[in-house]
C-alpha positions as a Markdown table, in Angstrom:
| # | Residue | x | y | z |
|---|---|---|---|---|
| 1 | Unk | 93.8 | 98.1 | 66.5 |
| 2 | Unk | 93.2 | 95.0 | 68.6 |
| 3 | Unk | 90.8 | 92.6 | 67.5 |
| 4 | Unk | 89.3 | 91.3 | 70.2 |
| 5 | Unk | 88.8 | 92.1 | 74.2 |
| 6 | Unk | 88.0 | 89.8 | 76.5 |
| 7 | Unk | 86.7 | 91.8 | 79.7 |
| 8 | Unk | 86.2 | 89.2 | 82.5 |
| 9 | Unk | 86.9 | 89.5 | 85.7 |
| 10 | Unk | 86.8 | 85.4 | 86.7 |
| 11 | Unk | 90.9 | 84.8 | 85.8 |
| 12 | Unk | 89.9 | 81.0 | 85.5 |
| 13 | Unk | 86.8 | 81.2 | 82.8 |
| 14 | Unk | 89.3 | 84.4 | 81.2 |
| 15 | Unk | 92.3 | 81.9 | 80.7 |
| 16 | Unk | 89.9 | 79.1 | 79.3 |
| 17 | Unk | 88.0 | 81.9 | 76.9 |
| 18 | Unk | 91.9 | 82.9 | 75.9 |
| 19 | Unk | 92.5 | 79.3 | 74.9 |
| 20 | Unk | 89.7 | 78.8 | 72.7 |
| 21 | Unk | 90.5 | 82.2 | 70.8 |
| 22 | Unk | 94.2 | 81.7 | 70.5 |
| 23 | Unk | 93.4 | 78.1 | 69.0 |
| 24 | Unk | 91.3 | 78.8 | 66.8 |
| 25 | Unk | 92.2 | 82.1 | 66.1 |
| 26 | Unk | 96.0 | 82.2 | 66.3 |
| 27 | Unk | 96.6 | 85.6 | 64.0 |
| 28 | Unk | 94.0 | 87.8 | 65.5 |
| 29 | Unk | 95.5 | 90.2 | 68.2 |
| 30 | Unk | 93.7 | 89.3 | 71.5 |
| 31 | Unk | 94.0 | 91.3 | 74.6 |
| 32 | Unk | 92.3 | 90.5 | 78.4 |
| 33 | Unk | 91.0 | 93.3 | 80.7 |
| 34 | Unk | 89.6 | 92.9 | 84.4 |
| 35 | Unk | 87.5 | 95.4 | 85.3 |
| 36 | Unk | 85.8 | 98.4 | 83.7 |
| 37 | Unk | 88.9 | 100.8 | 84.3 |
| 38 | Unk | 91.1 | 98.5 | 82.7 |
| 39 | Unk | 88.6 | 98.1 | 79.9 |
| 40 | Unk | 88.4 | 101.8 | 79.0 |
| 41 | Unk | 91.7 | 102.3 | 79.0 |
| 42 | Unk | 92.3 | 99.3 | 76.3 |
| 43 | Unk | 89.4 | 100.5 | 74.4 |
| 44 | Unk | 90.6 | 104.0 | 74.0 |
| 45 | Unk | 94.1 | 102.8 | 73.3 |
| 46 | Unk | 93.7 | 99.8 | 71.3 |
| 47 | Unk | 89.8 | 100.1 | 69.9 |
| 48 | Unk | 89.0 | 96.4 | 68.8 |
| 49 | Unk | 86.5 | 94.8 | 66.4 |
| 50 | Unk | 84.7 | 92.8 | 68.8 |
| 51 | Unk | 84.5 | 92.4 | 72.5 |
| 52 | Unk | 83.4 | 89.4 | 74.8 |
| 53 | Unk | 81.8 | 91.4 | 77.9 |
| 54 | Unk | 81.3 | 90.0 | 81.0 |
| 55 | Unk | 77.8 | 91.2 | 82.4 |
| 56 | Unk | 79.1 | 91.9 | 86.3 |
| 57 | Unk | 82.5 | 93.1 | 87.0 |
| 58 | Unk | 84.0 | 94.1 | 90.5 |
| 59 | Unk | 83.9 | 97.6 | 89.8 |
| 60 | Unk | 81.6 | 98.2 | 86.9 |
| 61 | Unk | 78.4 | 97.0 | 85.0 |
| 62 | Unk | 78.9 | 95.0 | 81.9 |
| 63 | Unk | 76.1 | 96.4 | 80.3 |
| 64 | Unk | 76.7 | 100.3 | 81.5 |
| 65 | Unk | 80.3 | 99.5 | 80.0 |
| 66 | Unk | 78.9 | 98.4 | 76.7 |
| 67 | Unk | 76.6 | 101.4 | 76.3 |
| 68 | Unk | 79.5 | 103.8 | 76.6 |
| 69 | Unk | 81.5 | 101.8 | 74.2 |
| 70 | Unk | 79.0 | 101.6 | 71.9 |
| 71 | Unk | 78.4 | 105.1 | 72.0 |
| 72 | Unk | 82.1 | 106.0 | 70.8 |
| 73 | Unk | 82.4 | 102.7 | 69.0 |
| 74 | Unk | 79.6 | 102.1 | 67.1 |
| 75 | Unk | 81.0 | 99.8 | 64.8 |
| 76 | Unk | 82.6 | 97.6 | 67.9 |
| 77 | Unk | 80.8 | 94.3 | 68.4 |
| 78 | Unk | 80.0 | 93.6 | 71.7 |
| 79 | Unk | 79.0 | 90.1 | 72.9 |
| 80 | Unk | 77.7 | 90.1 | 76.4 |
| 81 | Unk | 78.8 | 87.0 | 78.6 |
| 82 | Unk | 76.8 | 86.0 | 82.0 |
| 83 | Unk | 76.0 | 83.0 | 84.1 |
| 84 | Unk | 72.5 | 84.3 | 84.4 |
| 85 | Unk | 70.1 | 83.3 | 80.8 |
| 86 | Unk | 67.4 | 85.3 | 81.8 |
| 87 | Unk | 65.3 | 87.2 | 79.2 |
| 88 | Unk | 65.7 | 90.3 | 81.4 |
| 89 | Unk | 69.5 | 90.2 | 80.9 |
| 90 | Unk | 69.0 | 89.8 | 76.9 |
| 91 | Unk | 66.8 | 92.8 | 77.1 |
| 92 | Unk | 68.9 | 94.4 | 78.7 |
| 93 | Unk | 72.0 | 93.5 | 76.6 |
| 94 | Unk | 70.1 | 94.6 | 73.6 |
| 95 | Unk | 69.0 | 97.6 | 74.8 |
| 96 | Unk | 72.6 | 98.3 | 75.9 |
| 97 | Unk | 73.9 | 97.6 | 72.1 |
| 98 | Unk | 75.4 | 94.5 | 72.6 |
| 99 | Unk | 75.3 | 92.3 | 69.5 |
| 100 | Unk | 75.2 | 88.7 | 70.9 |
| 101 | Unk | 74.5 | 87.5 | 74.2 |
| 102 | Unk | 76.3 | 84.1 | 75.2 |
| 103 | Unk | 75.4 | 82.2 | 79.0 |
| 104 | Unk | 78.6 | 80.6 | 80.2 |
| 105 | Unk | 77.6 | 77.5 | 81.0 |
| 106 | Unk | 75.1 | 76.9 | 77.7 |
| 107 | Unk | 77.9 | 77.9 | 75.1 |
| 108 | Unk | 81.0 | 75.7 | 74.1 |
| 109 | Unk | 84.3 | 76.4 | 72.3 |
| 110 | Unk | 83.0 | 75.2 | 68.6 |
| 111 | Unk | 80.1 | 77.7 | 69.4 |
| 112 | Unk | 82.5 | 80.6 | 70.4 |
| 113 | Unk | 84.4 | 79.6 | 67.3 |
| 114 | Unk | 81.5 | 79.8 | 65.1 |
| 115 | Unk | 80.3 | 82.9 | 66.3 |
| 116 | Unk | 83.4 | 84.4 | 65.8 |
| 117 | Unk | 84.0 | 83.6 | 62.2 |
| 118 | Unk | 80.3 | 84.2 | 61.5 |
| 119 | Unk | 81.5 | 88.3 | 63.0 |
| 120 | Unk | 84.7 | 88.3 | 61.4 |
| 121 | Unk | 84.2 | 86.6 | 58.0 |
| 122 | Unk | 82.4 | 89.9 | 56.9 |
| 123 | Unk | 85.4 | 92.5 | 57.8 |
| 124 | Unk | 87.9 | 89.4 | 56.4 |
| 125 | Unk | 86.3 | 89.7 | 52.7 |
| 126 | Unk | 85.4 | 93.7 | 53.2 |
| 127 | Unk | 88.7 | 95.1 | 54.7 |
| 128 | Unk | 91.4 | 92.1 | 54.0 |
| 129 | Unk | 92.2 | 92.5 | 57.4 |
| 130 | Unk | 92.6 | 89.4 | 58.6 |
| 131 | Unk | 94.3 | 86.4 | 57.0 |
| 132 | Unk | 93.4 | 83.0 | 55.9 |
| 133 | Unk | 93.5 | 80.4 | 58.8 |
């Protein structure tokens, strides 16, 4: 099982995301994906606990993507990631499944970090999945 996917399909914001979650994060499995192919593929192979979504890809819709994850994976957490804070977007990320909805440029790496723990922490103590930093 990976543990988290991060589906972007900017390499430059991808790497940077990457960083943060290998820093502060350095024992949780963390894999990348590019478009929606790619992401279904790693999904079905790989399913992971929580997945940073990228709202438009070059081949697919973030949100179309998350509702047919969600439907197989219910228990995956999905957090939807755009450039675009507009309440139509969170609407639509809700109504998708996503779990958390995160604009780019409003969210920073101690944020990410938080969120991440506050998603993980839970399995950590229920499952003993995932050790100690």
């Amino acid at each position: 099982m990976c543990d988290i996917l991060l589906v972007e399909d900017n390499a430059t914001f991808r790497q940077s995301l990457m960083e943060i979650l290998c820093t502060s994060f350095p024992t949780l499995t963390i894999n990348e994906a590019q478009d929606g192919k790619e992401t279904l593929q790693k999904v079905h192979a790989h399913p992971p606990r929580l997945i940073f979504m990228d709202i438009k890809l070059s081949d697919e819709n973030g949100l179309n993507l998350t509702k047919n994850i969600k439907a197989t994976y219910p228990d995956t957490v999905i957090i939807i990631l755009t450039n675009y804070n507009l309440p139509e977007y969170q609407d639509a990320a809700q109504k998708a499944g996503a779990s958390h909805f995160l604009t780019k440029s409003l969210t920073n790496a101690l944020q990410i970090s938080e969120l991440i723990e506050s998603i993980l922490s839970p399995i950590k103590r229920d499952r003993g999945n995932y050790p100690e930093k």
